[in-house]
N, C-alpha and C positions, 0 to 999 in steps of 0.2 A: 737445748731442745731442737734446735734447727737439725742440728747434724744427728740428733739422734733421727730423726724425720727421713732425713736422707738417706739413711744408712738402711732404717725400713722398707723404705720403698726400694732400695735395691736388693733388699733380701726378699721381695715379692716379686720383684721382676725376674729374677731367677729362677724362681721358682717355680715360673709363670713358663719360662722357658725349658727347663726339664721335666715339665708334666707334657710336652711335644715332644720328646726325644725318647727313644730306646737306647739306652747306654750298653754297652755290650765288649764283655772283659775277652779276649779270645786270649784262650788259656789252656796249656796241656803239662803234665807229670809239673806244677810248679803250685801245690798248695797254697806253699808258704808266702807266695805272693798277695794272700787274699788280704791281710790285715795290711802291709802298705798298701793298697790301692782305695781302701777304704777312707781313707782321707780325702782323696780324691772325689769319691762318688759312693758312697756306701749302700744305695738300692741298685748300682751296675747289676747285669745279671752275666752271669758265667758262663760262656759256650767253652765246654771242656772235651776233653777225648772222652770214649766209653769204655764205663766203668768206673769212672773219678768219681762221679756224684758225691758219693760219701765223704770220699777227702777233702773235698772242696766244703763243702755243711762243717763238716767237722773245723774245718781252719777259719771259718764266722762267715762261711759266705751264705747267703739267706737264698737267693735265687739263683739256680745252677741247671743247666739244659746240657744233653751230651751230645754233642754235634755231629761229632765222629773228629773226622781229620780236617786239615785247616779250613780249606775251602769252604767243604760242607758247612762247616760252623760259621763261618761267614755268610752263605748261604742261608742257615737256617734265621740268623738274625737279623738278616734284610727283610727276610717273610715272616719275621713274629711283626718284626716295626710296621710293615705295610699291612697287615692284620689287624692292627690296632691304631691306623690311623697318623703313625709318628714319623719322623725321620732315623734315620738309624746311624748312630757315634759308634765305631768300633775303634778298641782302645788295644792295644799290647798290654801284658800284663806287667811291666817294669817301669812305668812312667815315674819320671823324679820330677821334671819340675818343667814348667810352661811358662813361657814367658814372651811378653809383645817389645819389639822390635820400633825406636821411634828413631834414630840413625843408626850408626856401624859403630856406635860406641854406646848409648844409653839405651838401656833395656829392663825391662821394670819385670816383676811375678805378678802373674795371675791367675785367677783360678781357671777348673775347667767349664765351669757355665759360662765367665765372660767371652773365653775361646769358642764354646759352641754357637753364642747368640753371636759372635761377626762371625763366627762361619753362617749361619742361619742369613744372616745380612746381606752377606756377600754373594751368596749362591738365589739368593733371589732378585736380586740387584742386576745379576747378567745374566739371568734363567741355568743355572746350572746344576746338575743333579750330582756332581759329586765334589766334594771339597778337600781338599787336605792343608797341612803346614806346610813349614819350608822343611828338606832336605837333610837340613845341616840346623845345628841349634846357632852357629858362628855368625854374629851378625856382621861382621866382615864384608860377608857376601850381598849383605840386603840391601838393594836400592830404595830408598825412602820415596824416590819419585815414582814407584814402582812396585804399590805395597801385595798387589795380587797382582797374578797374571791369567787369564783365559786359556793356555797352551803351557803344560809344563807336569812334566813327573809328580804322580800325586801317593805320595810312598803310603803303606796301610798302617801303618804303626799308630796312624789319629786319623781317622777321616769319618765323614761326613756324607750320607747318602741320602737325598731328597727319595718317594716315590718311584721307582719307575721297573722296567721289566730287568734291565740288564743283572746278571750274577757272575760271581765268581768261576775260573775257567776249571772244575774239579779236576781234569788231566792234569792240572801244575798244583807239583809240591814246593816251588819256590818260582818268585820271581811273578807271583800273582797280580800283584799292585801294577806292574809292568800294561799288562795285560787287561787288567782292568781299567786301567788309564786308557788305553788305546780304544779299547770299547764304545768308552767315553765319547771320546773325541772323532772317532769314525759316526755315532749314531746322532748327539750332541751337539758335534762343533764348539764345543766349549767344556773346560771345566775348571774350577775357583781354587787356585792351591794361592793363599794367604802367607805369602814368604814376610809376612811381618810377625805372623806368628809362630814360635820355633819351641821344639816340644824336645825332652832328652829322655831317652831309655837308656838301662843299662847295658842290653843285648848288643848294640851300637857298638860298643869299646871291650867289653868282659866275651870270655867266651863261656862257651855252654849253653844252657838253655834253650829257647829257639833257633839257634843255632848249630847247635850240636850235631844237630844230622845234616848238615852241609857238608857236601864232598866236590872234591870237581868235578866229578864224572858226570853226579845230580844236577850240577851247575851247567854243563855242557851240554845234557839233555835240557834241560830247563830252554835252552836257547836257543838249541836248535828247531826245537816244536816254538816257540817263536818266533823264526824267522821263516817256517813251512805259512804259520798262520800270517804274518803281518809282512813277511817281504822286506822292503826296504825303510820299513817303519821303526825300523830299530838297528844300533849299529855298535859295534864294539868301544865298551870305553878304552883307549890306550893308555892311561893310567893306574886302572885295576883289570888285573888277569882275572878271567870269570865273571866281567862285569860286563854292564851294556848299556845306552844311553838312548833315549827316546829323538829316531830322527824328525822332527816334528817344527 
């Protein structure tokens, strides 16, 4: 009885915690993603391209908005969230597996409402309006003395947005997170990336999908209109060609 008791009361508290959240699947020409991600979250709602609607209904998704292109749809899901009172969870649509980070060798699974209530935790904890994971699922990399930081790349693939005016840069068709990190931290002075928590997509390793329209050239414009806007705020990774690293 006891543990059954316990195990209630954390299926309440959960629950307690996703009735504050807008969950929001950001999603284009990849239907077939709707039934994995449903494990995950199965009232997410869908910000897809236009014209998908149907396909997305049709693949079991119940709540489906057409956003247009990425930003936008990012954009629209921050102003349904703040229309309704929530924070807003924007998710990739390939998530496999979330898991908290206790050193560089043990690492346990968890679901995505434990992941949102310490992001929830965290971001209230040093007033910050956007959250994300660590970078990298590798916990190799995680300092356990060290389990969030206030200054640090906050990639969009999982993140977490309290309230507030800032949006997405529509001019950028990649390398938005970038950018929107910077925002942050220029208007903020802070913001909560949880490197104890380390999330995996496929898009990360497989090609295609979200990625598919990457080219250099897109990537080189991408960088360039970021280094017109932020200057010295950002600088060339020299370990990935086409990459770039928050000077920060």
């Amino acid at each position: 009885m006891p543990d059954f008791a316990t195990s209630e009361q954390k299926s309440n508290e959960s629950e307690r915690t996703l009735n504050n959240v807008h969950v929001a699947i950001i999603s284009a020409r990849r239907p077939e993603r709707v039934v994995p991600m449903m494990k995950w979250c199965p009232d997410a709602t869908w910000y897809v391209a236009k014209g998908e609607t149907n396909l997305y209904r049709d693949a079991g998704a119940a709540n489906v908005v057409e956003g247009g292109g990425l930003c936008e749809s990012r954009n629209l899901a921050i102003d349904t969230a703040l229309y309704k009172g929530q924070v807003c969870v924007q998710l990739s649509d390939d998530l496999s597996a979330i898991k908290r980070a206790h050193n560089k060798k043990e690492v346990e699974a968890i679901t995505l409402e434990s992941a949102i209530k310490e992001m929830i935790t965290v971001t209230s904890k040093i007033d910050a309006k956007l959250a994300g994971c660590a970078p990298t699922s590798n916990p190799f990399y995680y300092n356990p003395e060290k389990p969030y930081r206030s200054a640090g790349f906050i990639v969009a693939d999982f993140i977490l947005i309290r309230p507030c005016e800032l949006r997405f840069d529509t001019k950028l068709r990649l390398k938005e997170d970038y950018d929107f990190t910077l925002q942050h931290l220029a208007k903020y002075g802070r913001v909560a990336r949880l490197d104890n928590l380390m999330a995996s997509f496929a898009h990360r390793t497989n090609k295609g999908g979200a990625v598919a329209y990457r080219t250099s050239e897109l990537e080189q414009q991408s960088i360039a209109y970021l280094r017109t806007k932020w200057g010295k705020a950002i600088k060339n990774n020299p370990r990935r060609e086409n990459e770039i690293l928050l000077n920060i």
